[in-house]
N, C-alpha and C positions, 0 to 999 in steps of 0.2 A: 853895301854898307848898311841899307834900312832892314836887310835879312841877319846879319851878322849883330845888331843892333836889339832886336827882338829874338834874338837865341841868348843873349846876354842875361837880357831880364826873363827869359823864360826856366833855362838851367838852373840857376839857381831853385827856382819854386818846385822844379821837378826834384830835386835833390834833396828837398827839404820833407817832399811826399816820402819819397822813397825812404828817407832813413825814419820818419814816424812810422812806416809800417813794416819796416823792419825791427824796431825796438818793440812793436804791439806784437809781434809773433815768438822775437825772444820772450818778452813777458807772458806770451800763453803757455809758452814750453816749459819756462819756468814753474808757475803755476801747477800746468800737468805732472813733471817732474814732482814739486815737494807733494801734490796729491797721491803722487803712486808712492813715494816715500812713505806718507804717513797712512796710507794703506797697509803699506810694506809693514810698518811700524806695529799697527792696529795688531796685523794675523798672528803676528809674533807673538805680541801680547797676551790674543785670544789664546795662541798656542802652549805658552808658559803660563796661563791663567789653567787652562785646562790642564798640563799638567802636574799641575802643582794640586789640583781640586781631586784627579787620581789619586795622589800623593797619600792626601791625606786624607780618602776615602775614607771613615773606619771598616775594616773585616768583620765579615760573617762570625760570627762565635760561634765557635763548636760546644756543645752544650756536653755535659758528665752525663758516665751513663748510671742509669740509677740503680744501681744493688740493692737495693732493700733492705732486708733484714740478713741476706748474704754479705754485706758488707760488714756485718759486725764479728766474719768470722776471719781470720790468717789463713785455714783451708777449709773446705766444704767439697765434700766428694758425696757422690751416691752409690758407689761399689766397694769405698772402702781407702783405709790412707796404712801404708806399714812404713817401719821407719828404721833402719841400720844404726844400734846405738853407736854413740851417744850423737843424736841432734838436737835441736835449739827452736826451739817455738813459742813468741811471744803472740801473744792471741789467740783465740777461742781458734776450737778444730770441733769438727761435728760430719756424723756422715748419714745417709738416710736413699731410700729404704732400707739397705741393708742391715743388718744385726750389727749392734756394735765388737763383733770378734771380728768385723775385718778391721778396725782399727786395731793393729800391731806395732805400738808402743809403747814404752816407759812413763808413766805419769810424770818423771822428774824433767823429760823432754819438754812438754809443754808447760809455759808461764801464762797461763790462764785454762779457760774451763773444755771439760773434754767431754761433748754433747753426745748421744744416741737416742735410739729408738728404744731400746731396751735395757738391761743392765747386765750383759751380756760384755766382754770387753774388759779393759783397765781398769781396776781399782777404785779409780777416781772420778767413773762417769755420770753424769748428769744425765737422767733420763726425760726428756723433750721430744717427744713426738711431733706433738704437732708444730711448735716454732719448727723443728727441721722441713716438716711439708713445705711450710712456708717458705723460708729461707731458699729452699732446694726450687721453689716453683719461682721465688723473683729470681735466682740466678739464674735460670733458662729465661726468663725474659730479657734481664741483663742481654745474656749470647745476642737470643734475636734482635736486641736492640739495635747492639755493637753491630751483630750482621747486615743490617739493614739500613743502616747511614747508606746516603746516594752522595751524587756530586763530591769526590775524591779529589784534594788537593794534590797527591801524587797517587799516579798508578804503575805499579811493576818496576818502583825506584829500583835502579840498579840489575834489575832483572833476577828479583828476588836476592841479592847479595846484599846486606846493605852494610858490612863489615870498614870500619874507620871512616863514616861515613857521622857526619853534627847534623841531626832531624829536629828542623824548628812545628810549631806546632804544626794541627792539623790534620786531615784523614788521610790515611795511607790504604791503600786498597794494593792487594796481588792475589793474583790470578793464580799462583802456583806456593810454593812452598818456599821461608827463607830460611836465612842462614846465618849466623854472625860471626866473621871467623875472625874480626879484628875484634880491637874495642871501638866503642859507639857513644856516643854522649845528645842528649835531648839537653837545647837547648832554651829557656822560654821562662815568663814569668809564673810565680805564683798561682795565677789563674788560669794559666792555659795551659789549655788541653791536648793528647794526643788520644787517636783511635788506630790503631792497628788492625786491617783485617785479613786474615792470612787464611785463601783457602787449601790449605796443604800443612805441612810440619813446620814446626819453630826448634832451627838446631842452633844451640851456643855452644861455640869450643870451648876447652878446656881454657882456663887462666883469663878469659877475656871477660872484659868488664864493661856493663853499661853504667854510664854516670851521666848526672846528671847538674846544671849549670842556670844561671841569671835567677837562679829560685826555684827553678822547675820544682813539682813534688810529685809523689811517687803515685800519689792519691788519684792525682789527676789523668793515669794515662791507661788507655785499655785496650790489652790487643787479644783481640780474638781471633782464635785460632782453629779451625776445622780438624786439623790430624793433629799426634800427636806433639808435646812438648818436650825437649831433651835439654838442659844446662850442663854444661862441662864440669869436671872436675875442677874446683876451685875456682867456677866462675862466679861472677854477681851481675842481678839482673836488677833491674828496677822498672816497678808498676802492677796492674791488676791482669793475671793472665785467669780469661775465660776458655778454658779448652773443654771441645766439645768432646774429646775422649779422654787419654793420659796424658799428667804434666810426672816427668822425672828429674827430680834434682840427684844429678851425680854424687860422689866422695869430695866433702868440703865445699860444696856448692852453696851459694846463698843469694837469699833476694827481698829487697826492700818492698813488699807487697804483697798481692793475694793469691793463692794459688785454688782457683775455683773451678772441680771438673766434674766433669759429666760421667766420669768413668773412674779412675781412681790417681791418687798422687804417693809417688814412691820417693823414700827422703835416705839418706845416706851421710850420716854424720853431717848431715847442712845446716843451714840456718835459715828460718824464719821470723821476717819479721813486720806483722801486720801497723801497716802506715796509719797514722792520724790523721 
């Protein structure tokens, strides 16, 4: 009875231990629990903070490449420009060293001034020696410039194909030769830039057309090219082509830009026409 007596009054107290320290261990769990929660919460955060701060990195700017006083021409060759009447050429044309009789066209083809070394040539040539030195020595720096961009935003896009294919700014670099057998459109503002670097030939088919979208201009984009250039019949191009040998525009070919070679450019009832 005196056992049964003192178990009465003891159970209870133990009962009373026992459920405080069971409610003290829920509440540590609990605790731990919303701490790993807002742990959980924090990484997140860090993680959508950082990438949101990617996000909105700004990009490297690819910088123009500077022509010179090559820029003030629609072509510049140093072996000479002939042309299959009648073609179309808005902008100065000039060629050096050579004698101005390798330019082989109609003065009524060009809408502006038709530059040489001599008077030698068209009817209507300006004789400038030395501005073509000049001219002819920043267009080869131009080249090397264009050639010498590193860190390539795309390399061997498409495996030199890069036909039906929307190129947002930025340097292009290929190892071999392209092609354009579709149409193509550069897409980008006002201000950006593309650089083209092609060590091999630039062929555009016949009828295919590059255009261009969001403001791109035609000012801004430069592909330099090791071999040589070929445009399709009744294609259009658009931008500044630096070819280190020949650029050919085919029959009814045209192009919004420069046509600047190291060797000579052959024109074929096309169109030229030097970008502002």
């Amino acid at each position: 009875m005196k056992l049964f007596m003192k178990l009465k009054i003891i159970l209870p107290a133990v009962a009373l231990v026992f459920v405080g320290l069971m409610s003290s261990c829920e509440k540590d769990e609990l605790n731990d629990s919303s701490a790993d929660m807002k742990a959980s919460v924090d990484n997140t955060a860090d993680l959508s903070s950082s990438k949101k701060a990617d996000d909105t990195k700004p990009q490297g700017t690819l910088k123009v490449v500077n022509l010179g006083v090559a820029g003030n021409f629609a072509i510049l060759t140093k072996t000479g420009i002939t042309s299959v009447y009648k073609s179309s050429i808005t902008g100065d044309i000039g060629t050096s060293p050579i004698t101005g009789a390798a330019m082989v066209l109609d003065c009524g083809e060009v809408t502006g001034n038709v530059y040489s070394v001599d008077a030698a040539g068209p009817a209507c040539i300006t004789t400038s020696a030395s501005m073509l030195t000049t001219a002819i020595s920043n267009m080869q720096t131009a080249y090397t410039d264009a050639a010498g961009r590193t860190t390539p935003d795309f390399v061997n896009l498409g495996a030199g194909n890069i036909g039906g294919k929307t190129l947002t700014p930025g340097l292009y670099k290929f190892t071999s030769s392209v092609v354009i057998p579709t149409d193509i459109a550069l897409a980008g503002g006002p201000d950006d830039v593309w650089i083209f670097q092609v060590s091999g030939n630039l062929d555009m088919s016949s009828a295919v057309n590059v255009t261009l979208s969001g403001g791109a201009q035609a000012k801004n984009i430069f592909w330099q090219v090791a071999g040589a250039v070929t445009f399709g019949t009744t294609s259009h191009f658009e931008g500044n082509v630096l070819g280190q040998t020949a650029i050919h525009l085919r029959t009814g070919a045209s192009t919004n830009g420069r046509l600047l070679a190291q060797t000579a450019a052959t024109l074929q009832k096309s169109t030229v026409t030097q970008p502002q």
